[in-house]
C-alpha positions, 0 to 999 in steps of 0.5 A: 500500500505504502509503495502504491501511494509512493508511485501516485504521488510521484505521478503526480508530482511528475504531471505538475512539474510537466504541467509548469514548463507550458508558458502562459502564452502558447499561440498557433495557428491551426487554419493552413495544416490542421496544427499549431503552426505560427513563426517568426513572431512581431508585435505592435500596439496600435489603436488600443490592441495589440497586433501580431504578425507572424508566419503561416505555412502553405495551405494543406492540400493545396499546392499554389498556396506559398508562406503567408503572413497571418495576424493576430489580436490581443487585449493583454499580449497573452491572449490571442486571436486570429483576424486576418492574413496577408497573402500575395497582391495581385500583379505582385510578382515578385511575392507570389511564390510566398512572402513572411517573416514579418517585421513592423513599426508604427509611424505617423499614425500607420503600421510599416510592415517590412516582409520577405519574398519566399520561394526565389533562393538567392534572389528573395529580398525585403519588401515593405506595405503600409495600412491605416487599420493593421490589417489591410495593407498597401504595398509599396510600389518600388518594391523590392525595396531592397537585397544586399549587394557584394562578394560577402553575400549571394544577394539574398536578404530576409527577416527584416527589422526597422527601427530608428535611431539617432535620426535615421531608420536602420534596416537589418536583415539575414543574408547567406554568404556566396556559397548560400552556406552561412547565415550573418547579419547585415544593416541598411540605413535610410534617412529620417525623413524616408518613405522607405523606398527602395532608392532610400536605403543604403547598404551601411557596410560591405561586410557582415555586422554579426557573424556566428563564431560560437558552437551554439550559434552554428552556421547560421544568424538570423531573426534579429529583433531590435530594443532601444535602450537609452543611447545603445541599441539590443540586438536579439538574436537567433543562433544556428539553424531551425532545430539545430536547436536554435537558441537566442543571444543578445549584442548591443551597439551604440551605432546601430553598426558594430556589434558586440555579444553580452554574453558567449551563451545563449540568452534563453536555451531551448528546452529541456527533453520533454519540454515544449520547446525542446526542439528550439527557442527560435526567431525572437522579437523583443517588443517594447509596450508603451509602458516601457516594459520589454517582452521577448516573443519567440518560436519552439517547438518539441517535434522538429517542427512538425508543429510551431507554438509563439510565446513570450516572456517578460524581460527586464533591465538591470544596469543596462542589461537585460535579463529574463523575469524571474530567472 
């Protein structure tokens, strides 16, 4: 009997320890593959709700469907809804293979959504649409606004990230290099002023910006998200491929330009077997509410992808350092 209600108790402490590892946040859409499939998480707070754009895979059994870009609202950045897509424009060409990776900023009372083509290999690059409710956008007519150039890239650009900084917007962007082998960061600027057209944005250097060096980090840097913080700028950071596992890191620049790492370890690890992101903790955005107050939203997952979940947790500062709330 002793040893019976041993093993109930152990069981039982066992489905309460599984049960604290879910975060309070596990949003998926279910709509395009019958699982919880959502990636590459951004965040706004426009017209008193929260928006957040994120990836949506093709549409199961149907073979012109391409990755979108799906929306959802919240009211408390933990509860989400589903109220719309963003997929190809008529007569865009360039996007109708497939376009995702959102990034977004709200400026002069409008959401700037800055995206990727998918689908074109070396020549997918960052476009940008512009909408007066959040939902519905206007695509920029010189789209693609813009693809890196010179013998360190093969010419690809993806995971755009905008913010403004010492009166010029600085585009940042994943890239692979001539052998589309390694994955690196590089940076673009536009003038204060900009529409952000394509003829705005200048290459700010003909080298990466954030390389991967360190074993965690494997072949590949991408997603970065940026936070400002005073006179210096955060960088978040994923480091290796998909389940590689990827993992985040954090880099802080007082030019928007070069880069140095906070730590050589990650900032948040993937799971522990058995976790819900045991597979990866991947493709951050750091979004800063009006408040103040920091949130790092990212990507995991436990079965290789087969599904993808989006959460977020609370960052804070201390000494001009971020740290995770409550670890």
């Amino acid at each position: 009997m002793k040893t019976l209600l041993l093993t109930i108790l152990s069981l039982l402490l066992s489905l309460s320890a599984n049960a604290q590892q879910l975060p309070l946040m596990m949003y998926g859409d279910t709509s395009r593959v019958g699982v919880p499939y959502s990636k590459d998480p951004h965040v706004v707070k426009f017209k008193g709700r929260y928006l957040m754009y994120h990836s949506i895979p093709p549409m199961k059994g149907n073979p012109a469907s391409g990755w979108n870009i799906g929306i959802a609202e919240s009211k408390d950045l933990v509860n989400w809804t589903k109220v719309g897509e963003i997929t190809p424009a008529p007569g865009a060409d360039y996007e109708k293979k497939g376009l995702c990776a959102p990034g977004a900023l709200v400026k002069d009372g409008k959401v700037h959504l800055f995206y990727q083509t998918y689908g074109n290999g070396e020549k997918d690059a960052i476009c940008h649409a512009v909408s007066d409710d959040g939902i519905r956008f206007k695509r920029n007519p010189t789209n693609p606004i813009f693809h890196p150039a010179g013998d360190w890239t093969c010419g690809r650009a993806i995971d755009a990230e905008v913010c403004e900084f010492k009166g010029r917007y600085f585009l940042y962007f994943a890239t692979r290099d001539k052998n589309y082998d390694i994955q690196m960061q590089g940076v673009a600027v536009a003038p204060g002023n900009t529409n952000f057209n394509r003829e705005d944005w200048v290459q700010a250097t003909d080298s990466s910006i954030l390389y991967p060096v360190y074993p965690w980090e494997g072949k590949c840097i991408e997603g970065a998200s940026i936070a400002k913080r005073g006179d210096k700028l955060y960088m978040f950071y994923a480091g290796a491929y998909n389940n590689a596992p990827q993992q985040i890191g954090v880099a802080e620049s007082e030019d928007g330009i070069v880069w140095k790492r906070l730590s050589e370890e990650p900032f948040l690890r993937n799971g522990k077997p058995g976790e819900w992101n045991s597979s990866e903790s991947g493709h951050p955005h750091i979004f800063t509410d009006s408040d103040g107050r920091t949130y790092l939203f990212y990507q995991g997952n436990n079965d290789n992808g087969k599904t993808w979940y989006i959460t977020q947790e609370e960052v804070i500062w201390k000494n001009g350092k971020p740290f995770l709330k409550g670890k």
